[in-house]
RODO-2510 file (C-alpha; in nm, 4 decimals, decimal comma):
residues 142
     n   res          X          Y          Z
     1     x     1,4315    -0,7161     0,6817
     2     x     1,3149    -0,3790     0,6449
     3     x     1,0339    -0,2062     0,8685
     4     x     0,9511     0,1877     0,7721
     5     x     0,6387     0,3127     0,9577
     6     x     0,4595     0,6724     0,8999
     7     x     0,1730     0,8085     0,9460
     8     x    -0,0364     1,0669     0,7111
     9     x    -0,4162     1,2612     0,8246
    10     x    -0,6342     1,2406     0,6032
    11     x    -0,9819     1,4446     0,5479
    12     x    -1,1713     1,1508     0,4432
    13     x    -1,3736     0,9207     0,6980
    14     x    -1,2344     0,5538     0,7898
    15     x    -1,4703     0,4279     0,5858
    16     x    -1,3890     0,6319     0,3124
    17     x    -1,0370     0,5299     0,3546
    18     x    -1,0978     0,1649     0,3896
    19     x    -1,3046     0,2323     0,0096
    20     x    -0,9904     0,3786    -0,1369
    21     x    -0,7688     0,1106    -0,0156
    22     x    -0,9753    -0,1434    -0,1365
    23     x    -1,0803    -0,0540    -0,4919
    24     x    -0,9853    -0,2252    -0,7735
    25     x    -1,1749    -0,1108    -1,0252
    26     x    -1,0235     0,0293    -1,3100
    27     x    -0,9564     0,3579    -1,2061
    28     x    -0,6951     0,2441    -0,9537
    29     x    -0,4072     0,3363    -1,1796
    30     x    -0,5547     0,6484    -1,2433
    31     x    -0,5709     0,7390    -0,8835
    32     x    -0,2191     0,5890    -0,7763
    33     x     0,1007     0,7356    -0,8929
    34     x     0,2687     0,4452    -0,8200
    35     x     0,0773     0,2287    -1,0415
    36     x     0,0181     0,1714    -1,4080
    37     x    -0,2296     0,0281    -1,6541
    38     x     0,0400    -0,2232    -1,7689
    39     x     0,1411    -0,3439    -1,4575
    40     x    -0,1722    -0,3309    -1,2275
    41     x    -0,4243    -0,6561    -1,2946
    42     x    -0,6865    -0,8346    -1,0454
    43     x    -0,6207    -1,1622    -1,0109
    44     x    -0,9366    -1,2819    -0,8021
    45     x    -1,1460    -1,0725    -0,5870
    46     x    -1,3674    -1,1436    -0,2532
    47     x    -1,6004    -0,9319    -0,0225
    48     x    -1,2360    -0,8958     0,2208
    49     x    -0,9776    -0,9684     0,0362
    50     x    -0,8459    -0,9554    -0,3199
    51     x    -0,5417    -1,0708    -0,5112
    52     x    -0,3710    -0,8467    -0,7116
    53     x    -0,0206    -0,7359    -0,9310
    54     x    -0,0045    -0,3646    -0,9029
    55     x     0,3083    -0,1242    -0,9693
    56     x     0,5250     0,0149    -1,2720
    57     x     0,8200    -0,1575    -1,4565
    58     x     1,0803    -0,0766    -1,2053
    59     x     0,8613    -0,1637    -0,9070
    60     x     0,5990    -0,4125    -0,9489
    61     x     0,4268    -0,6939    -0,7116
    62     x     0,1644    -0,9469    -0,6597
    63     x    -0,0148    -0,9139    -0,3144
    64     x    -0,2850    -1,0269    -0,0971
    65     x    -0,5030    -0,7938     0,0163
    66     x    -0,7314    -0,9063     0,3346
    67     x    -1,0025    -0,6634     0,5470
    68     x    -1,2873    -0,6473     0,6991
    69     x    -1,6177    -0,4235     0,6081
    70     x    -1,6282    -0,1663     0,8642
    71     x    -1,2953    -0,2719     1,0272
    72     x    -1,0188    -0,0841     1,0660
    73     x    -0,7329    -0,2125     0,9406
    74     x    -0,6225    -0,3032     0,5297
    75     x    -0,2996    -0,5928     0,5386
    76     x    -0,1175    -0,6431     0,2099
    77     x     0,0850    -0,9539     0,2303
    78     x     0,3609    -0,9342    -0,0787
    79     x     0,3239    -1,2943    -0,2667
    80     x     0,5976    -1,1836    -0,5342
    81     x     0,7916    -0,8683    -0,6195
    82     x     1,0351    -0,7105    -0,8794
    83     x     1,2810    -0,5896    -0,6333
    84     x     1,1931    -0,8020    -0,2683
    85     x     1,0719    -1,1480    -0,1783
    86     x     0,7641    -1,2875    -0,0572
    87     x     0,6629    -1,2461     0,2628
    88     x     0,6627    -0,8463     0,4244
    89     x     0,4135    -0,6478     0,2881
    90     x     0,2139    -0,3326     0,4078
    91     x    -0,0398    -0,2422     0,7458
    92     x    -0,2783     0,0587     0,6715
    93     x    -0,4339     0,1392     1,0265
    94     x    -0,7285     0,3978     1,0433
    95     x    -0,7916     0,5765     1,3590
    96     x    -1,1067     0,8640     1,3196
    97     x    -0,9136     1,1912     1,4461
    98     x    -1,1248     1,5188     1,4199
    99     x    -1,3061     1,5542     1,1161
   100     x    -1,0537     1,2592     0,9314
   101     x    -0,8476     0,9789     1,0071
   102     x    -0,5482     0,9082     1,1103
   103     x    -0,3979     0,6648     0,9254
   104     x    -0,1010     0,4818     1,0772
   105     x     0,1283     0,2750     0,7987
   106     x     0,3971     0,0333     0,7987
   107     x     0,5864    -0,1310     0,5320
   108     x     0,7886    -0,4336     0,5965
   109     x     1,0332    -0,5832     0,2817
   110     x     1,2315    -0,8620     0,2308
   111     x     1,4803    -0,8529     0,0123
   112     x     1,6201    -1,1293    -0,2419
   113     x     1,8344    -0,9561    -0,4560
   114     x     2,0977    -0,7824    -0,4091
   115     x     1,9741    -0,4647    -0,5905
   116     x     1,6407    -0,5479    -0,3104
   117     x     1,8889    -0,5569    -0,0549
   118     x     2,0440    -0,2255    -0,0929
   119     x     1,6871    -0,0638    -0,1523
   120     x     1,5660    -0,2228     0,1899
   121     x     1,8850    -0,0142     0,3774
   122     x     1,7608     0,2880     0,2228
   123     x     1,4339     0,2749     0,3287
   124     x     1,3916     0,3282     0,6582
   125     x     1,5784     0,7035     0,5462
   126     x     1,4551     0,7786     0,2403
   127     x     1,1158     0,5952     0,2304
   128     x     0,8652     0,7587     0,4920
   129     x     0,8626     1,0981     0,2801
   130     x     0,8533     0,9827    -0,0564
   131     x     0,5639     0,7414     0,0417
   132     x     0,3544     1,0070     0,2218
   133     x     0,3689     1,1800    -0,0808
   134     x     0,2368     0,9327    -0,3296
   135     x    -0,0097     0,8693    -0,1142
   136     x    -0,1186     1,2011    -0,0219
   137     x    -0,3663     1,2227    -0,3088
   138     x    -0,5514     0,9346    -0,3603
   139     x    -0,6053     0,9689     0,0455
   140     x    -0,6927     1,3325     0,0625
   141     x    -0,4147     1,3539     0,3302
   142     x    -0,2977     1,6730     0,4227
***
């Protein structure tokens, strides 16, 4: 199992955070570099949680999404993936720091192929900036 955690600060509220995290409307591929209009579809939706496949053709996966209004935390639980098992997933913690939020992140991935397997050595190294990165935009971090 791989773990890779990271943290970005980002200029926009908790709340505001918490809204990006969660929306799946149909601007979400628009908004995430690491997602496309081919490979990003709502499965079912609730007030906390949602069910989605999001991702591109190298790197896609279903996921469970699950938070609370006004909380503090987003969990992504991976049901299926292109590259990694079920199971793992992804922890977005927001703490409010200054005028933003610290937002702490970890990624956990378990691998089931053997190209997965290789991927999930590398991350830990070459994961944390890469992933700050992509997600530097839609989360106004700096």
């Amino acid at each position: 199992m791989a773990v890779v955690r990271f943290h970005l600060v980002s200029t926009l509220s908790p709340k505001d955070v918490l809204g990006v995290l969660t929306d799946f409307g149909p601007s979400r591929a628009e908004a995430w570099p690491t997602i496309d209009n081919e490979h990003f579809e709502v499965h079912d939706l609730g007030d906390t949680w949602a069910e989605v496949t999001e991702g591109t053709a190298a790197a896609w996966e279903r996921a469970r999404y699950e938070w609370e209004p006004g909380g503090d935390t987003v969990t992504i639980t991976t049901l299926d993936s292109k590259l990694f098992g079920a199971g793992g997933g992804w922890v977005f913690r927001m703490t409010p720091e200054a005028d933003g939020t610290r937002i702490d992140v970890e990624l956990t991935r378990q691998p089931s192929t053997l190209k997965g397997k290789m991927l999930a050595a590398l991350l830990p190294l070459a994961a944390p900036p890469s992933l700050r990165k992509s997600f530097a935009g839609p989360l106004q971090a700096r």
